[in-house]
C-alpha positions in Angstrom: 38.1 116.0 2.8 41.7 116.9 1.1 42.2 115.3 -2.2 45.6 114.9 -4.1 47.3 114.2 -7.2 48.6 111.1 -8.0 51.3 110.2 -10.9 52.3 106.7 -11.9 54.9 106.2 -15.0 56.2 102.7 -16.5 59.3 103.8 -18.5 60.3 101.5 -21.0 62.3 101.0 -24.5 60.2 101.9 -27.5 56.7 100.7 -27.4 55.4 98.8 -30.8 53.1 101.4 -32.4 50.6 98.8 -32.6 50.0 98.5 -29.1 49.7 101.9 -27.7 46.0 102.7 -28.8 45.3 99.4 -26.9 47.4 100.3 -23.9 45.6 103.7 -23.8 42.1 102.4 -23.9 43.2 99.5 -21.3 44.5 101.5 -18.7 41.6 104.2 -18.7 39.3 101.1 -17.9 41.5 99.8 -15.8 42.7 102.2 -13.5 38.7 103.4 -13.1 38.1 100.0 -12.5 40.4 99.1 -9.5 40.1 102.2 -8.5 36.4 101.6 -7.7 37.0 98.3 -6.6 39.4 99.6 -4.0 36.6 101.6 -2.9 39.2 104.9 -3.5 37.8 107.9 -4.3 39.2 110.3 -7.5 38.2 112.8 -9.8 39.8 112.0 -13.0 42.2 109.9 -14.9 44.3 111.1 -17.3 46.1 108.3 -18.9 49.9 108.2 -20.1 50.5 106.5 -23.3 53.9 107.9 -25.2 56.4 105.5 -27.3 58.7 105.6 -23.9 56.1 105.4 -21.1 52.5 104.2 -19.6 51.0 104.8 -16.6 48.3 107.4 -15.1 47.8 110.8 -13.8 45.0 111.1 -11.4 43.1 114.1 -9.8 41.2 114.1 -6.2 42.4 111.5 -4.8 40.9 111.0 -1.3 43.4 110.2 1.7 41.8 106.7 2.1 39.7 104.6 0.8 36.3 104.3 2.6 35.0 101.7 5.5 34.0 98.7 4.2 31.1 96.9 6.4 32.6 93.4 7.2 30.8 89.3 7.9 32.8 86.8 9.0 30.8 83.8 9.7 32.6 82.0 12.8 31.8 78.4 14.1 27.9 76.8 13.6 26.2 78.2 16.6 25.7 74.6 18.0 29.7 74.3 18.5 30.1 78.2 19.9 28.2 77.7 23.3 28.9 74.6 25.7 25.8 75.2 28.8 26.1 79.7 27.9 30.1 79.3 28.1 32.2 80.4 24.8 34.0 77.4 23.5 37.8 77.4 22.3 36.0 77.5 18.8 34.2 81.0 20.0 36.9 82.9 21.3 39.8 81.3 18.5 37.2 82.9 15.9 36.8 86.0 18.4 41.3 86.2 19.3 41.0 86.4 14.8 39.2 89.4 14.8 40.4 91.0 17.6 37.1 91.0 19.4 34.8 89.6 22.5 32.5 87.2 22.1 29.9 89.6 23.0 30.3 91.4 19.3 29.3 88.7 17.6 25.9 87.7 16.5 23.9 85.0 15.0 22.1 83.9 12.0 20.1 81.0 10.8 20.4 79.8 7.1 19.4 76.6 5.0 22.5 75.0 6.1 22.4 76.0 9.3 22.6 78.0 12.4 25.8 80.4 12.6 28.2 82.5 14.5 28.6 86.1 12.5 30.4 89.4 13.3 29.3 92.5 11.8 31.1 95.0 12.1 33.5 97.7 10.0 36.7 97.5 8.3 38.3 100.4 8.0 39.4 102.3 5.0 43.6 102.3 4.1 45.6 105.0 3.2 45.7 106.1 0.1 49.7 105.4 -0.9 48.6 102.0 0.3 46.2 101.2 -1.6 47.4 103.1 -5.1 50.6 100.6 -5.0 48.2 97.8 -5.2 45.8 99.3 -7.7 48.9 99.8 -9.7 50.2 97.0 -9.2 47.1 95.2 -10.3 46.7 97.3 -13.6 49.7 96.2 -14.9 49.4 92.4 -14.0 45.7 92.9 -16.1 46.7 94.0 -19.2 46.4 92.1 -22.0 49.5 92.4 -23.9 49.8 90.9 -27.6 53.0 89.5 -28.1 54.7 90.3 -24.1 58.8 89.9 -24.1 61.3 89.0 -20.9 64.1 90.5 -20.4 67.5 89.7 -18.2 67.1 87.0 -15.8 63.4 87.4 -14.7 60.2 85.8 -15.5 58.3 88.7 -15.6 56.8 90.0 -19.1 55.4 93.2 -20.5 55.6 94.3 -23.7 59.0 96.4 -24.0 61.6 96.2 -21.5 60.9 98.6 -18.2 63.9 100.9 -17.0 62.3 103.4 -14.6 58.8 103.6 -12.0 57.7 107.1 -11.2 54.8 106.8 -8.5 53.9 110.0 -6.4 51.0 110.8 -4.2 51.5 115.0 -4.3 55.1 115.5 -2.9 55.4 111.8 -1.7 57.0 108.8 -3.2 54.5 106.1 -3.4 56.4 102.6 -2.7 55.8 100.3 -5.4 58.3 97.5 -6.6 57.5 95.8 -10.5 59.6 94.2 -12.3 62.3 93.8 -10.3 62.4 98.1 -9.9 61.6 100.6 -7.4 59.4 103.8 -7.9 61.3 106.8 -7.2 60.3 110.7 -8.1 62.2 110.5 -11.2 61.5 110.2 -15.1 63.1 111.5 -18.4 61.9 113.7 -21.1 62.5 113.4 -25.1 65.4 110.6 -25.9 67.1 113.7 -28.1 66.6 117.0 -27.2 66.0 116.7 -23.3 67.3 113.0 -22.6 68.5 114.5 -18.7 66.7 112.7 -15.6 63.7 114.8 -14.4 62.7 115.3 -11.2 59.1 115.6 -10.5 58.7 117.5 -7.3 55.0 117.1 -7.0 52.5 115.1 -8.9 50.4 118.0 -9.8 53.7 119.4 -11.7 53.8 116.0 -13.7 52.6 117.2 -16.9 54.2 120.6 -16.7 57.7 119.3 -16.3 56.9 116.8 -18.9 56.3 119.5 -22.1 59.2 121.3 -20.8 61.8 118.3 -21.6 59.5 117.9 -25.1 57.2 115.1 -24.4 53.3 114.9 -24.1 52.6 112.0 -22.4 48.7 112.2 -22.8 47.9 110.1 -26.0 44.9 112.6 -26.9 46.3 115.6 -26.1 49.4 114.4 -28.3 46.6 113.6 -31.0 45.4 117.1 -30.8 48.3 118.8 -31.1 49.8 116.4 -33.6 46.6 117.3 -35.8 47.2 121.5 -34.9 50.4 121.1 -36.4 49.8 119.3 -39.2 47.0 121.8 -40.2 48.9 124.9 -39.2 52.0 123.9 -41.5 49.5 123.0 -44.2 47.8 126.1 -44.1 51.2 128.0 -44.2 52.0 126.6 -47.9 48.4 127.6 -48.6 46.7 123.6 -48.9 44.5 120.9 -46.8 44.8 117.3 -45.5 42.5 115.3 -45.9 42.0 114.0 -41.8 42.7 110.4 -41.5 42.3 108.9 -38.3 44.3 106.3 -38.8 46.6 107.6 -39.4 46.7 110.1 -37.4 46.9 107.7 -34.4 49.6 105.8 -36.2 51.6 109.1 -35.9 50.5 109.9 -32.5 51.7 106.3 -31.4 55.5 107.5 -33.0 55.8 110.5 -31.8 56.3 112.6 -27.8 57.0 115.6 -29.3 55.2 116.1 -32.6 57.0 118.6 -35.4 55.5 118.7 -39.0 57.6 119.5 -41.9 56.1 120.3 -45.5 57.9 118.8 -48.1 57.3 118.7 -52.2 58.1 116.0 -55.0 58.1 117.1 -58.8 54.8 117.4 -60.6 55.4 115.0 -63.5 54.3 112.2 -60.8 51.0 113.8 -60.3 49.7 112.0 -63.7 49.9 108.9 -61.5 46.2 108.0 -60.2 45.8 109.9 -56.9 45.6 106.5 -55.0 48.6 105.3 -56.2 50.4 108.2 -54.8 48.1 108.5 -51.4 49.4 104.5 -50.8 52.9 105.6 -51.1 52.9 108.2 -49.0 51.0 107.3 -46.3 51.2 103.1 -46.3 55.3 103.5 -46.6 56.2 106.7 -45.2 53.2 108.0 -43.2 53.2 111.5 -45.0 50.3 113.1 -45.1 49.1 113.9 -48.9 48.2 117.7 -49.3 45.3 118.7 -51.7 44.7 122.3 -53.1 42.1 124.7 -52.0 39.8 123.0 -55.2 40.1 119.9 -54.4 43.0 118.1 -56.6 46.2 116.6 -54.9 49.2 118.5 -54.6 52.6 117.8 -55.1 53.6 118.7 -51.4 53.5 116.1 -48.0 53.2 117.0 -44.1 55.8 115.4 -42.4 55.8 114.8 -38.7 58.9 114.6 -37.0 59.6 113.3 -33.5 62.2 116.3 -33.4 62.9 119.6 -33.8 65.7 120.2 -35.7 68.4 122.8 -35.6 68.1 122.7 -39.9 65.0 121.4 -40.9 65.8 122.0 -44.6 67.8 119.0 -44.4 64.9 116.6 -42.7 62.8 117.7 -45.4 65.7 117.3 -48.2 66.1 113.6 -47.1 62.1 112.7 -46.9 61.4 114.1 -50.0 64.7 111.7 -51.4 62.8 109.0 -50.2 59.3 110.1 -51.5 60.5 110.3 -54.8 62.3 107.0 -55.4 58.6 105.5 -53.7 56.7 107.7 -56.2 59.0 106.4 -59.1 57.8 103.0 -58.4 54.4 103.5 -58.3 54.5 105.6 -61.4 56.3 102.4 -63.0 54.1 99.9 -61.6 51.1 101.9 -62.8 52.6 102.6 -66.2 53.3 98.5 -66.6 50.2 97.4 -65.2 48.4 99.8 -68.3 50.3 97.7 -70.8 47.7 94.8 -70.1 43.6 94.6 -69.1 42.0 93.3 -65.6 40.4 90.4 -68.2 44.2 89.3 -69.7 45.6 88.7 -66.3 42.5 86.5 -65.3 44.0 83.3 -66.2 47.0 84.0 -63.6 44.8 83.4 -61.3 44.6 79.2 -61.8 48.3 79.4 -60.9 47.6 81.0 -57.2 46.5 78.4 -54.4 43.6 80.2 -52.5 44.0 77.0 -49.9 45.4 73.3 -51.0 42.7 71.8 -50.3 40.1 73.9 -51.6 41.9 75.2 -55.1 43.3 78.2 -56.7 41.7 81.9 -56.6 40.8 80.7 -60.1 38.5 77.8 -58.7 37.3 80.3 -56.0 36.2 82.8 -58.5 34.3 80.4 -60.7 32.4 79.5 -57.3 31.9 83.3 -56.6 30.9 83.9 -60.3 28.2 81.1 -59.8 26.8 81.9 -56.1 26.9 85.7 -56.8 25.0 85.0 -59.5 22.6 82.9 -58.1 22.1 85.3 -55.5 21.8 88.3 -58.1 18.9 86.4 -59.9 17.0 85.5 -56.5 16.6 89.5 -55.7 16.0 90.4 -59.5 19.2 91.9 -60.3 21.1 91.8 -63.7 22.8 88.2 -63.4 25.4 89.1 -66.4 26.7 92.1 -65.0 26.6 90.2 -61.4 28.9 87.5 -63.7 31.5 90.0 -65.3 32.0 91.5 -61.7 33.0 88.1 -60.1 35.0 87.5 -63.2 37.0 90.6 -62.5 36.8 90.6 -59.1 40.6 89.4 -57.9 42.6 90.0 -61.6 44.0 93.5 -59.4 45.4 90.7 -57.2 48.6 89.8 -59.7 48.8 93.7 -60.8 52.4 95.2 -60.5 50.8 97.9 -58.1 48.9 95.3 -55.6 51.5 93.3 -55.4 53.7 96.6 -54.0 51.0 98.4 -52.3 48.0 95.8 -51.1 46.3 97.8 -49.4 44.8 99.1 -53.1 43.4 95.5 -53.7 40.1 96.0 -55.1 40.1 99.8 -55.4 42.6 99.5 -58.2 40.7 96.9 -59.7 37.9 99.5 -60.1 40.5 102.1 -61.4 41.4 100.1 -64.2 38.3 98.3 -64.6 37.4 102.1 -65.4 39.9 102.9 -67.7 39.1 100.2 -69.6 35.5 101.0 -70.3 33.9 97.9 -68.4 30.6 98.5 -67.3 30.5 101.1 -64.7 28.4 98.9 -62.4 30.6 96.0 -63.1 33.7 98.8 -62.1 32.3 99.7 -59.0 31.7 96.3 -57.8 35.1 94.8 -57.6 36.3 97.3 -54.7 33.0 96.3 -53.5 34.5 92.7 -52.7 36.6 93.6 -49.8 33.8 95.7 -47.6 33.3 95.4 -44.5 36.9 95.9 -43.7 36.1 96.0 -39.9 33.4 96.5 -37.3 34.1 100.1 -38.5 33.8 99.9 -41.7 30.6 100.5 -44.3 29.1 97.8 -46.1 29.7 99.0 -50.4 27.0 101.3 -51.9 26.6 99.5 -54.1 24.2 96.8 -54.3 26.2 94.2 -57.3 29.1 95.2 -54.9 27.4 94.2 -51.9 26.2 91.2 -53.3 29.5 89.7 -54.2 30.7 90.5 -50.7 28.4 88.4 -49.4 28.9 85.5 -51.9 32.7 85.7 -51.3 31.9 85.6 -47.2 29.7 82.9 -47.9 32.5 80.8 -50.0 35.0 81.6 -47.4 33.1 80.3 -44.2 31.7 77.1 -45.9 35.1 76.2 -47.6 37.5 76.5 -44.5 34.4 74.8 -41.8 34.2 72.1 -44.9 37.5 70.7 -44.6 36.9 71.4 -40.8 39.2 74.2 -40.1 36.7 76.4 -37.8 38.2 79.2 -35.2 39.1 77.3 -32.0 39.4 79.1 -29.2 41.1 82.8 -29.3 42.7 81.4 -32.9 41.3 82.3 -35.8 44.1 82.1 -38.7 41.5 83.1 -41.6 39.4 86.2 -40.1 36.3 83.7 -40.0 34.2 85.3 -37.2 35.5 89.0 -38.7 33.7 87.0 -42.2 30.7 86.1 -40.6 30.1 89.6 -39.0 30.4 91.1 -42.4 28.1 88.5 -44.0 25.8 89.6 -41.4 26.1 93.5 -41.9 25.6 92.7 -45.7 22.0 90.7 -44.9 20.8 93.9 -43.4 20.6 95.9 -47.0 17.0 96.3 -47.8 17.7 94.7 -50.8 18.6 91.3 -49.7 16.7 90.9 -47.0 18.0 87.0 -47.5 17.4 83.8 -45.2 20.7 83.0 -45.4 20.6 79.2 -44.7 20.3 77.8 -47.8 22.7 80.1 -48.9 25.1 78.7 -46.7 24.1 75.2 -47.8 24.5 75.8 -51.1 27.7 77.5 -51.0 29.0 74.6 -48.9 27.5 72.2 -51.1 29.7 73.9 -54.1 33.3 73.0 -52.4 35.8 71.1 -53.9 35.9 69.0 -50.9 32.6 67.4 -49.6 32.0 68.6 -46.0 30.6 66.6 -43.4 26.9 67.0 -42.2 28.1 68.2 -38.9 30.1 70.7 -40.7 27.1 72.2 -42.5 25.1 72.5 -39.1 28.6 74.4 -37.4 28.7 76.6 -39.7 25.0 77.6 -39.3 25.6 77.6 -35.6 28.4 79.8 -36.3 27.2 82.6 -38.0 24.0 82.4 -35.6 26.7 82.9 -32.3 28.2 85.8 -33.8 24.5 87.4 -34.7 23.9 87.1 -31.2 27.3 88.1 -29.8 26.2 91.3 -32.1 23.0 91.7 -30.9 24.3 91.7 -27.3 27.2 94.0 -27.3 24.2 96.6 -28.9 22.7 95.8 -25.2 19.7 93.7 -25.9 18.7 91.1 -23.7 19.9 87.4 -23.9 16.3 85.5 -23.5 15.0 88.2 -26.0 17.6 87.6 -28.6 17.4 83.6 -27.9 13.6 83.9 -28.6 13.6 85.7 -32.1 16.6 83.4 -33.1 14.8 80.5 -32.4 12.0 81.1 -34.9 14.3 83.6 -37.4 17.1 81.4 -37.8 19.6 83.1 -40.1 17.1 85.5 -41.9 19.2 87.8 -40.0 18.3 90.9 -42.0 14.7 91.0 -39.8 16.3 89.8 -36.6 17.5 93.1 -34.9 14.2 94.6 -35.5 12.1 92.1 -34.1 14.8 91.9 -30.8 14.0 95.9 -30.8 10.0 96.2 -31.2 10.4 93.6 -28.0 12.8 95.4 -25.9 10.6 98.1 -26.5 7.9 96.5 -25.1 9.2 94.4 -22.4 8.2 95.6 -19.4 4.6 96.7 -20.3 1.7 95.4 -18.8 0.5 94.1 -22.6 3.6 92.1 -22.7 3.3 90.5 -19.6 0.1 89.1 -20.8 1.0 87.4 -23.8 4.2 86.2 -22.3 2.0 84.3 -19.4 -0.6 83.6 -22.4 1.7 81.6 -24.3 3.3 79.8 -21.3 -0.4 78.3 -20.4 -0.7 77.3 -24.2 2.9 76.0 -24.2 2.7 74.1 -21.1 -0.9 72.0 -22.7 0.7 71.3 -25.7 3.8 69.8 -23.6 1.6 67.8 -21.2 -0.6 66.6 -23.5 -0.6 62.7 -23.7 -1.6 63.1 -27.5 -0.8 65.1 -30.5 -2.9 67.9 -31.7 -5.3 67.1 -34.7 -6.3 69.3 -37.5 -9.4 71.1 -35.8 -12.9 70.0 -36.1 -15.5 72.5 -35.5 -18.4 70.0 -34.7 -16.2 68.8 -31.9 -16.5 72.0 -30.3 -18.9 71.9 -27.2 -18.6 75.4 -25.9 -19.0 78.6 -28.0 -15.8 80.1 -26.5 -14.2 76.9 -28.1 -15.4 78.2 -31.6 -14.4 81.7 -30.6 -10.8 81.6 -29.7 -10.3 78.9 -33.2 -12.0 81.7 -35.4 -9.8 84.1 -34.0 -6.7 82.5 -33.8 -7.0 81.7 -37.5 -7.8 85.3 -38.2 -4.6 86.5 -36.5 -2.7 83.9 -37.6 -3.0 86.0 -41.1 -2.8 89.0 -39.6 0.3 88.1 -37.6 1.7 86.6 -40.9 1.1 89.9 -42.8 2.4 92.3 -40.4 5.6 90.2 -39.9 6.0 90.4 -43.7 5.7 94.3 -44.0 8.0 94.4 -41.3 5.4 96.0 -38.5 6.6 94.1 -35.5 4.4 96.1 -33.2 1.2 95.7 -35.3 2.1 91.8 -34.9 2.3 92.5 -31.2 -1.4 94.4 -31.1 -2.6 91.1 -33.1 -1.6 88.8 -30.6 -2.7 91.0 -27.8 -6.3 90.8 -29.6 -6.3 86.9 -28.8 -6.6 87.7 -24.8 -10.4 87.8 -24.1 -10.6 84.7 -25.9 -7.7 83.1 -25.3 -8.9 83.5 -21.4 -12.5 82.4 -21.9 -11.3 79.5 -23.6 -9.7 78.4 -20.2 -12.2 79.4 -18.4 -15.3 77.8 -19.6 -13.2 74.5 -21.2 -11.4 71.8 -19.6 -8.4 71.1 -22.3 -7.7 67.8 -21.0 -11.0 66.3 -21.5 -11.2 62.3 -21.3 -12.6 61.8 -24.7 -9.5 62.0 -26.4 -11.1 63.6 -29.6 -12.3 66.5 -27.8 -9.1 66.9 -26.6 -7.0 66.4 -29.5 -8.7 69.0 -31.1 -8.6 71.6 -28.0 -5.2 71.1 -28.3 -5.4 71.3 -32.0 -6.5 74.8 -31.3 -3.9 76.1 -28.3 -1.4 74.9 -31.1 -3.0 77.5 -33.7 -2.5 80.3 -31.0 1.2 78.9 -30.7 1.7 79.0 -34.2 0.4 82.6 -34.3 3.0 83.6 -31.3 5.7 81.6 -33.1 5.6 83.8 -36.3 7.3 86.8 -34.6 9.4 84.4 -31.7 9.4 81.7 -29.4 8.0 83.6 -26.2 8.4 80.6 -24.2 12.1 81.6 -23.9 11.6 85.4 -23.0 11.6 85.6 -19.2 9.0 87.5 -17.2 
């Protein structure tokens, strides 16, 4: 079968930086999704994300989509026939479809006896359907913060000016937004701003980096980087690769130019992350550093241009570099004139939230949980002390309050410079990690710790005066705080239940929360373990079943979720999961508690058997869940079968002296309990 090309372009006004990497991803998925859907077949999609355009390039194309089989259930059967005649009911269902009664066929269900034609729907033509694929992407993306424009109702998140949509040589008819796709587009705003026409899909690209734009985000990223490391290696230095912002710069740019520019030494004696912040945070330069290591006084620029003198481009940035660097340089030299511990007190004077006190009150709680903490896990509770202390002083420094994005590591820098310990140093950039789902938990285990405390003080205060997320709001980055909190349980340090932690944190607020409060929160942080869990791609019943008897000692939960998805569909798990359902199912029927277990009760060997060896691997169990060997816990339980099945087969549980069978039950509850230490199998489905 022939395949083609097929090209579809949004053009629009300048797209917000922010929402291109989001586009990009969106419209991959998208696009591979309808596609699919529509039953379409392709070969690739090569997605276009530029400041001035969105849309798709895609290869192989089939001519149609494929047949479809089609059911249409007509009228119940009893309605259909009158004495072996059709009935107006038979052939009004049969004129629909364009067939004879004959075609059709019958079926019987639980509700009933029907008409049904089976038969094929054929596939449409491929310009047919890629209008409403297209048409669908764009109604499906999520947009941010989408805008209107003129008089329609229609939203998206810059205004639209142009549609190009062609099937190889062919226009592609597609109307959105009020516009019509044509074989038309433009190339760079400056230096090819003439309309283009695209003669062929295939040429797309092609025509595209002739008028100076690459409409492919990543292969805009690539060639952003080439440049950037071709004009650094031409003034004989490096760059350091930063993603970020490197698809900051990709987002601003169609045609990316990189200039090298140079500022006057004397700023170098300014700390290296004072300088990286104000050239990258304010003016997206790239800092240089020298074949050994040390920062440079020269920048990459990256222009969206190629300039007929770009001495002058560079002359201007390197204006505005300077007057950025003199600031920093200022801020830095003011910020020396006085210690992290002298501007603690500042801190009373700056309301954290109304009702829950200044940062002032907040660190005292941090300095007391974090502390707390420390001495639970045997680590030095002063210096744990002197790092809360210092924790948030950076916050009212000259240079945070100008670059803050350097709260915490310039906390450390002067926390350095002024001789504090180097552990207490190291811990207050510690405060602020996890950053994202991306981002490391600190190295540091005093840092870590008061990470934690701080997430722990953040969720209970906010859920105590009962402001929780609702919805798709969440004004205070709680679930983005509970996920960290989470990541920080797993050091092998903590290893922490983390309930009464998150008691006694909420116990600590200024305000006292509301019993219901306490168990949200703990609900809370539980949800987003198992959101976790799932996106990793464990199973739902498996997760439910370790949570149920883990709680919020989240540090062993993934494990235990693992060593059973490992073992789920063996034979041996099979076993204990129908093992524990029989057990389960007793102790639920049962028309009387379990009792503490008599031996001289016992009336069949097996009896005495199964409670000698459930006790044993009770222990066991109990040990290997300790150490950490979930699979050793799983052989233990495994042990129990033999006796666990001769128990029910030589002893009738409910026996009608209700003695004897309080304390048969008294033992399937001691084979429960042994089950329950590693999870609630009752929940795991089979």
């Amino acid at each position: 079968m022939t395949t083609s090309f097929f090209v579809f372009e949004l053009g629009c006004e300048e797209l917000p930086s922010s929402a291109l990497p989001s586009l990009n991803s969106q419209l991959h998925s998208l696009f591979k999704e309808k596609l699919i859907s529509a039953s379409l077949g392709f070969s690739d999609i090569s997605v276009i994300a530029s400041p001035r355009r969105v849309g798709a390039v895609i290869s192989g194309v089939a001519q149609q989509s494929d047949n479809k089989a089609l059911e249409r259930r007509g009228p119940a059967h009893s309605a259909a026939y009158i004495n072996g005649a059709p009935t107006k009911a038979l052939k009004g269902f049969c004129k629909g479809l364009g067939i004879e009664p004959e075609q059709t066929s019958s079926i019987k269900t639980e509700k009933g006896h029907w008409i049904v034609y089976q038969g094929v729907e054929d596939g449409q033509d491929a310009s047919v359907v890629l209008a409403q694929v297209c048409s669908d992407v764009i109604q499906s993306l999520a947009l941010s913060k989408p805008m209107r424009w003129g008089s329609s109702r229609d939203e998206f998140a810059r205004p639209v000016h142009w549609i190009l949509a062609m099937l190889n040589e062919r226009i592609v008819p597609i109307t959105i937004f009020g516009l019509n796709s044509g074989n038309t587009t433009f190339g760079h705003r400056f230096m090819a701003p003439a309309e283009l026409v695209i003669d062929h899909a295939s040429n797309y690209e092609k025509i595209l980096n002739q008028a100076f734009v690459i409409a492919n985000f990543h292969a805009r990223t690539d060639k952003t980087w080439e440049v950037i490391q071709k004009t650094a290696e031409i003034h004989d230095v490096w760059v350091d690769q930063d993603d970020a912002l490197l698809t900051e710069i990709t987002c601003l740019v169609e045609w990316p130019v990189a200039l090298c520019g140079k500022f006057e030494e004397k700023f170098l004696s300014t700390p290296d992350i004072a300088l990286i912040a104000a050239m990258k945070g304010h003016q997206k330069y790239f800092p240089t550093r020298a074949q050994t290591g040390e920062l440079t006084n020269r920048f990459i620029i990256v222009s969206n241009i190629e300039s007929t003198d770009e001495s002058q481009v560079i002359a201007g940035n390197q204006r505005v570099i300077r007057a950025r660097l003199s600031d920093a340089k200022f801020f830095y030299d003011t910020d020396r004139k006085h210690t992290l511990r002298s501007r603690r007190d500042r801190l009373n004077k700056i309301t954290f939230h109304p009702k829950l006190g200044s940062l002032g009150e907040k660190t005292e709680r941090l300095k007391k949980l974090s502390g707390q903490i420390a001495g639970s896990i045997g680590v030095d509770t002063n210096i744990m002390h002197q790092a809360a202390e210092l924790s948030r002083c950076d916050l009212v420094s000259e240079m945070v309050l100008e670059f803050d994005e350097l709260q915490g590591r310039i906390g450390t820098l002067y926390a350095t410079l002024e001789q504090e310990n180097p552990d207490v140093a190291q811990a207050i950039q510690g405060l602020y990690r996890p950053k994202g789902a991306s981002d490391n938990v600190p190295d540091d285990l005093f840092g870590a710790i008061l990470a934690l405390a701080d997430r722990l003080d953040t969720l209970a205060g906010l859920f105590a005066i009962d402001q929780p997320p609702t919805g798709s709001k969440d004004p205070f980055a709680l679930r983005r705080a509970a996920i960290g909190l989470l990541r920080l349980n797993e050091r092998l340090e903590f290893n922490l239940d983390l309930e009464p932690w998150v008691s006694e944190a909420f116990n600590a607020q200024p305000i006292k929360g509301a019993p219901d409060a306490l168990k949200a929160l703990v609900q809370f942080i539980g949800d987003r373990e198992r959101v976790r869990l799932l996106e990793l791609g464990y199973r739902h019943d498996i997760v439910m079943a370790v949570q149920a008897i883990n709680k919020l000692n989240t540090a062993a939960t993934e494990a235990r979720v693992k060593v059973l998805t490992e073992q789920a569909n063996s034979d041996g798990f099979a076993v204990l999961i129908s093992a524990n359902k029989r057990v389960a199912n007793l102790l639920k029927q049962g028309d009387t508690e379990p009792c503490t277990v008599n031996p001289s009760l016992f009336e069949h060997p097996s009896e005495n058997a199964l409670f000698q060896t459930a006790a044993r691997i009770y222990q066991d169990v109990g040990s290997a869940v300790s150490r950490e060997t979930y699979t050793e816990a799983l052989g233990y339980l495994l042990s129990m079968k033999p006796k666990t099945d001769a128990f029910f087969d030589h002893v009738m549980v409910n026996s009608e002296n209700t003695e004897i069978r309080k304390n048969r039950l008294g033992i399937c509850q001691l084979v429960k309990d042994a089950y329950e230490q590693l999870a609630d199998f009752s929940l795991i489905q089979q």
